[in-house]
C-alpha positions as CSV (number, residue, x, y, z in Angstrom):
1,X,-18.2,114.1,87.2
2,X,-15.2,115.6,89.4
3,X,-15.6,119.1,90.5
4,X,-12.9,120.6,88.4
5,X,-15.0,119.7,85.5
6,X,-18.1,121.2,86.9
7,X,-16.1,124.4,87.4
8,X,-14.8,124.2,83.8
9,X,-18.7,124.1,82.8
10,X,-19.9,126.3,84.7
11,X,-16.9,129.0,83.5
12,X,-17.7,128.3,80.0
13,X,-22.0,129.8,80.7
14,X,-19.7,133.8,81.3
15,X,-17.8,133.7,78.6
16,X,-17.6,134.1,74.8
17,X,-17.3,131.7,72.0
18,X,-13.9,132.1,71.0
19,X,-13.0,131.8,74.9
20,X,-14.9,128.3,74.9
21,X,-13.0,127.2,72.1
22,X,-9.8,127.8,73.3
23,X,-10.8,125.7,76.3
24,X,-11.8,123.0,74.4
25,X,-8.9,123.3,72.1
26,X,-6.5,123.1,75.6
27,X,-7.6,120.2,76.0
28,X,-6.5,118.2,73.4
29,X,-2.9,117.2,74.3
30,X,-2.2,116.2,70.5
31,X,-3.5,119.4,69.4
32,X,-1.7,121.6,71.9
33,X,1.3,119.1,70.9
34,X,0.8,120.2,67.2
35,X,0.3,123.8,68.0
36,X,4.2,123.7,69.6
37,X,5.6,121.9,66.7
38,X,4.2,124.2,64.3
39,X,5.1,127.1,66.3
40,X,8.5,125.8,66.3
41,X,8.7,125.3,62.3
42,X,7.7,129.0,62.0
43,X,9.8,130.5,64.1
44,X,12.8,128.3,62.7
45,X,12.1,129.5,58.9
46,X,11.3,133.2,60.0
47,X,14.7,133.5,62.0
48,X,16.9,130.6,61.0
49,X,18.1,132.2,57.8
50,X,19.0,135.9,59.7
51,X,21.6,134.0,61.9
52,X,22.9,131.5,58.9
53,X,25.8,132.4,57.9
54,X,25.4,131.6,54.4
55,X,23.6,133.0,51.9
56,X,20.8,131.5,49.8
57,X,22.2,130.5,46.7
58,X,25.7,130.5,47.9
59,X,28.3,128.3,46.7
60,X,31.0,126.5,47.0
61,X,32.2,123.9,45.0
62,X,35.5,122.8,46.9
63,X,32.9,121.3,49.8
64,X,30.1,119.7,47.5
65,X,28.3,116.8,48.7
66,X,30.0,116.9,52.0
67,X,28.0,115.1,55.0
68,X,27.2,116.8,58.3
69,X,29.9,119.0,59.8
70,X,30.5,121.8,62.4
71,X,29.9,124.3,59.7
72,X,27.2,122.8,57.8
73,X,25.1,121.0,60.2
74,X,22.9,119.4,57.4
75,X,26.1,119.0,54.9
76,X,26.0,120.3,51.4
77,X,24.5,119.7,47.9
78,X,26.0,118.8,44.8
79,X,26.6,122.9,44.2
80,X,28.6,123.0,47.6
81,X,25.1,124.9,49.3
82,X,24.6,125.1,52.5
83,X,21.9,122.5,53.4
84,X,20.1,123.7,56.5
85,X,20.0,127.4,55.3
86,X,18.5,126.2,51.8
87,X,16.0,123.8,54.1
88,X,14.7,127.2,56.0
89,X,14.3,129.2,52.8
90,X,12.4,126.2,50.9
91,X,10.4,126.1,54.2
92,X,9.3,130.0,54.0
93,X,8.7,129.6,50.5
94,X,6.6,126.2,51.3
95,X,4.3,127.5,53.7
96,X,4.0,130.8,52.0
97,X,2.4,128.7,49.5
98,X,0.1,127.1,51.6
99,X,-0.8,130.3,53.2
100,X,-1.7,132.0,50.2
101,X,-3.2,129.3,48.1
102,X,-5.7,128.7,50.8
103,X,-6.8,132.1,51.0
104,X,-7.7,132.3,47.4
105,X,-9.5,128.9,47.9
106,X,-11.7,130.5,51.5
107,X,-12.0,134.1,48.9
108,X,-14.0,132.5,46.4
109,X,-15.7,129.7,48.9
110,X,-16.7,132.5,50.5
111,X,-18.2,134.2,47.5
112,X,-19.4,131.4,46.2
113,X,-21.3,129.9,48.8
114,X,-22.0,133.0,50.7
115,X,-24.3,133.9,47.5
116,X,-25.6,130.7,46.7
117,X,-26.7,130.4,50.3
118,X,-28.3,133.8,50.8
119,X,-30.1,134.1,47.7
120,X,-31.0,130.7,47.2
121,X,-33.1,129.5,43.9
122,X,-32.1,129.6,40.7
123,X,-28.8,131.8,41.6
124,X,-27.9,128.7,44.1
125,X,-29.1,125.8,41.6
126,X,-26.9,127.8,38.7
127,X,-23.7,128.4,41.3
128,X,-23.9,125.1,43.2
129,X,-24.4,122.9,39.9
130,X,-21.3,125.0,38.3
131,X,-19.4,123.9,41.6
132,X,-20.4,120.2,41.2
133,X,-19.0,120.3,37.7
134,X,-15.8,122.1,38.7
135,X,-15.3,119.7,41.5
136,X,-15.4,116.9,39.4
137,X,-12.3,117.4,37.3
138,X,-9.1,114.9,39.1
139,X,-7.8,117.4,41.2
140,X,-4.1,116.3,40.8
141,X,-4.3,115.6,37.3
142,X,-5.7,119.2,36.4
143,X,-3.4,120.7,38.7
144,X,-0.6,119.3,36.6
145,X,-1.9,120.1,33.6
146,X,-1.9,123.6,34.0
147,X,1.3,123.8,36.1
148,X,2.7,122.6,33.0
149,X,0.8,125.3,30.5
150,X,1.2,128.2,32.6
151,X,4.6,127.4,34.4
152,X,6.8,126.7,31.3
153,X,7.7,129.5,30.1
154,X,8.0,131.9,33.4
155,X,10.9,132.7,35.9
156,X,11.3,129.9,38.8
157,X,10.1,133.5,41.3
158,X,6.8,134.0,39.1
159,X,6.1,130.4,38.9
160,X,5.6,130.2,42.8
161,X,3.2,132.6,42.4
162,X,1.0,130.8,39.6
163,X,1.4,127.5,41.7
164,X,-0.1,129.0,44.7
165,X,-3.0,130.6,42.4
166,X,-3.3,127.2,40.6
167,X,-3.8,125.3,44.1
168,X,-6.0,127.9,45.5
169,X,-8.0,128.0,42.3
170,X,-8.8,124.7,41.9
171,X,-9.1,124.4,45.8
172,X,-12.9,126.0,47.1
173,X,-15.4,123.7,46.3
174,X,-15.5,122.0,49.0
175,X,-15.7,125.3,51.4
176,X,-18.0,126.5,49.4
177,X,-20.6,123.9,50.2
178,X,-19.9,124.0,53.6
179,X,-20.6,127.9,53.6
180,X,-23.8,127.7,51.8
181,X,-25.2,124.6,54.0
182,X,-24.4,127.0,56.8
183,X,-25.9,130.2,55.5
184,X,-28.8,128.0,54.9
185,X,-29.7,127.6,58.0
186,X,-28.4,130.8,59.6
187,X,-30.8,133.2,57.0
188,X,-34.2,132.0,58.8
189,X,-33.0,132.6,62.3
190,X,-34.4,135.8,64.1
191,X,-31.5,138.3,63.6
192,X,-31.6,137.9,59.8
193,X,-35.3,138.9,60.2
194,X,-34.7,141.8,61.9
195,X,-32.0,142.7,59.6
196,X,-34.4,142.4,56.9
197,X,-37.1,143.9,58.5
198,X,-34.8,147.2,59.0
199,X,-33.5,147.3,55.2
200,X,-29.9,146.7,55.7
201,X,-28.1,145.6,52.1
202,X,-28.1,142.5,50.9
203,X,-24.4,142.9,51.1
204,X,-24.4,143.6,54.5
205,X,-26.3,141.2,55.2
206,X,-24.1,138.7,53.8
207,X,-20.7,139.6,55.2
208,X,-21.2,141.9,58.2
209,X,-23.8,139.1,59.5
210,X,-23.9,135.6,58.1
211,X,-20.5,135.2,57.1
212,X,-18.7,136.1,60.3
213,X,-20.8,133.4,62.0
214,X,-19.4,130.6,59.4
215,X,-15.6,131.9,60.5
216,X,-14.9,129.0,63.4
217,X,-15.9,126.4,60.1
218,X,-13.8,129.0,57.7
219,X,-10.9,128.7,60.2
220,X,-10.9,124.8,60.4
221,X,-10.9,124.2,56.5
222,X,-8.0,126.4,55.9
223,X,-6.0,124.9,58.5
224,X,-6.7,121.6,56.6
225,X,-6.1,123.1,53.4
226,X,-2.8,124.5,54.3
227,X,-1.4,121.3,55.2
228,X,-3.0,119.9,51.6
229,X,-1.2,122.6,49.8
230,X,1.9,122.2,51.4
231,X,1.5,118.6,50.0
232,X,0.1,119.8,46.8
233,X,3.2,122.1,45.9
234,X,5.5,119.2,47.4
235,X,4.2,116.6,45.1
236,X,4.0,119.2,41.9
237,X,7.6,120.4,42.8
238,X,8.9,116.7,43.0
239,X,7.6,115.8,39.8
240,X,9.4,119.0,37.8
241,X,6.1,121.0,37.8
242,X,6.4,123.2,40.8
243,X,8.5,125.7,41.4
244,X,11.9,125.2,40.2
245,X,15.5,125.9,41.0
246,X,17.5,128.2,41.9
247,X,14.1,129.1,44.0
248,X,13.9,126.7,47.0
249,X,11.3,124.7,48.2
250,X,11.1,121.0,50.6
251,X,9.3,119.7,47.2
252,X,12.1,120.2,45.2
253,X,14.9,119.5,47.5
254,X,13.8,116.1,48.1
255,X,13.3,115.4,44.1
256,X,16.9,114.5,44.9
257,X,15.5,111.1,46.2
258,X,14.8,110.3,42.9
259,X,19.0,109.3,42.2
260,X,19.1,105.7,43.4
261,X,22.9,106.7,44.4
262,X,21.7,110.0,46.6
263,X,18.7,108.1,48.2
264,X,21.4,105.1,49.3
265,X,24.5,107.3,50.0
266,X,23.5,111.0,50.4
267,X,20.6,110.2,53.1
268,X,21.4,113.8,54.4
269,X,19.7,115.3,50.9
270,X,16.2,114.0,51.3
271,X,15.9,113.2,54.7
272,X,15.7,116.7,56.1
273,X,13.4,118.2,53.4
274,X,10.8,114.8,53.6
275,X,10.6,115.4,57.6
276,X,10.6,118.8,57.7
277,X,7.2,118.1,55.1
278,X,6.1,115.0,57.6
279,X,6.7,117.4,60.6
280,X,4.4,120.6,59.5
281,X,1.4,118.6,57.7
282,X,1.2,116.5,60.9
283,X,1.3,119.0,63.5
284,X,-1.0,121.4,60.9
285,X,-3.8,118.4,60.6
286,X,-3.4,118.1,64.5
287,X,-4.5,121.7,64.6
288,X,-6.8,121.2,62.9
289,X,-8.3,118.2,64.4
290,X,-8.0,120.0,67.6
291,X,-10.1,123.1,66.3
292,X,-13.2,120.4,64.4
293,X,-13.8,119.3,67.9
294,X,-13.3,122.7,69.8
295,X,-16.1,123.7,67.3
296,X,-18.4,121.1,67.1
297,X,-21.2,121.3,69.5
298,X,-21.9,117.5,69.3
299,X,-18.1,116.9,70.8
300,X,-17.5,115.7,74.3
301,X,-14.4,117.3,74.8
């Protein structure tokens, strides 16, 4: 054991726990690698479309289809769009989905488990076996099905919105467990006593004391579930079932790869959108990887 290391150690006794995870985090190479990447993707989508010279939905049909040029650096669609701005919008409207889809799902996991946990008994048998039988529906399947009952008959801005809340929905299960295991073991520890033993709420007690010590496991599931939504909405999207033009999205830009003549002579229409998608899961599961064994106490790194 060199003595950088020891130093490292020893740093880690006089400082706090979010401190030592950032250390531990540093460490990964990959993860840092992902954290840049991801960084990058953001701050493309957030300023790209500013500086673009073309609007959204703007067209023009004397240049449609045209490859890479000076002025569009990703070509154009079959509507004579702009290629690279439409890739940055679909990308703010891709990740906004993600964002918010996984914060339903941690809301209710939170609520969820954070009760079954705490109270335990017959109000965890009754919440716990409800999540078993929710859990057990195809997640893709159901997904679809009610994309298609709920998203029919909307405006391609409103159906984003029931996508995200259809994802997030059916999305919390799994946190949910993963809360109550925790809170399981947290409620017979000494502070939870003295809590007790001083009459604060139940309430209180569950999110001013046991919750906030689940947040480093909170964090690392929706990292993970942002890069599943993100594929979630792609794959919906692709199939017709997502959200829907004129409202873009890297799911529906690269349903486009479903012409056997664009997906042989029009590479510049599905490339982009399919590695842009590639790109941000990766470098969001990298994250995320990066964070599991920052957390875990068992890790070596």
């Amino acid at each position: 054991m060199n003595r950088e290391y020891i130093n490292v150690q020893n740093s880690e006794k006089s400082i706090g726990p979010w401190m030592m995870i950032w250390i531990k985090f540093s460490r990964n190479k990959l993860s840092l690698a992902g954290l840049f990447i991801f960084s990058l993707i953001i701050l493309a989508i957030a300023l790209g479309p500013v500086f673009s010279p073309y609007g959204r939905d703007y067209m023009n049909y004397k240049i449609a289809n045209t490859p890479p040029t000076a002025l569009n650096w990703l070509g154009t669609d079959g509507l004579g769009r702009d290629y690279l701005t439409r890739l940055l919008y679909g990308g703010r409207v891709s990740i906004q989905v993600g964002f918010l889809a996984t914060s339903i799902s941690v809301f209710i996991g939170i609520i969820v488990g954070g009760t079954a946990g705490f109270y335990g008994g017959k109000v965890d048998s009754f919440l716990m076996r409800g999540t078993e039988i929710f859990s057990s529906f195809p997640f893709l399947p159901f997904a679809i099905t009610l994309s298609a009952i709920f998203g029919g008959r909307v405006s391609p801005a409103l159906r984003m919105y029931i996508i995200m809340s259809i994802i997030g929905v059916l999305g919390w299960t799994g946190l949910a467990r993963m809360i109550r295991g925790q809170i399981l073991s947290l409620r017979e520890q000494e502070f939870m006593l003295a809590a007790k033993a001083i009459g604060i709420s139940n309430r209180k007690q569950i999110f001013k004391h046991l919750i906030p010590n689940t947040f480093a496991y909170i964090i690392v599931n929706a990292t993970l579930g942002i890069a599943g939504a993100i594929l979630t909405e792609s794959g919906l999207s692709f199939l017709g079932l997502g959200v829907v033009e004129p409202v873009p999205t890297w799911g529906n830009m690269i349903q486009a790869a479903q012409n056997p003549y664009i997906l042989s002579y029009r590479a510049w229409i599905w490339i982009p959108p399919g590695l842009a998608i590639f790109l941000t899961v990766m470098s969001i599961n990298l994250v995320g990887d990066g964070l599991r064994d920052a957390i875990d106490p068992k890790s070596d790194n």
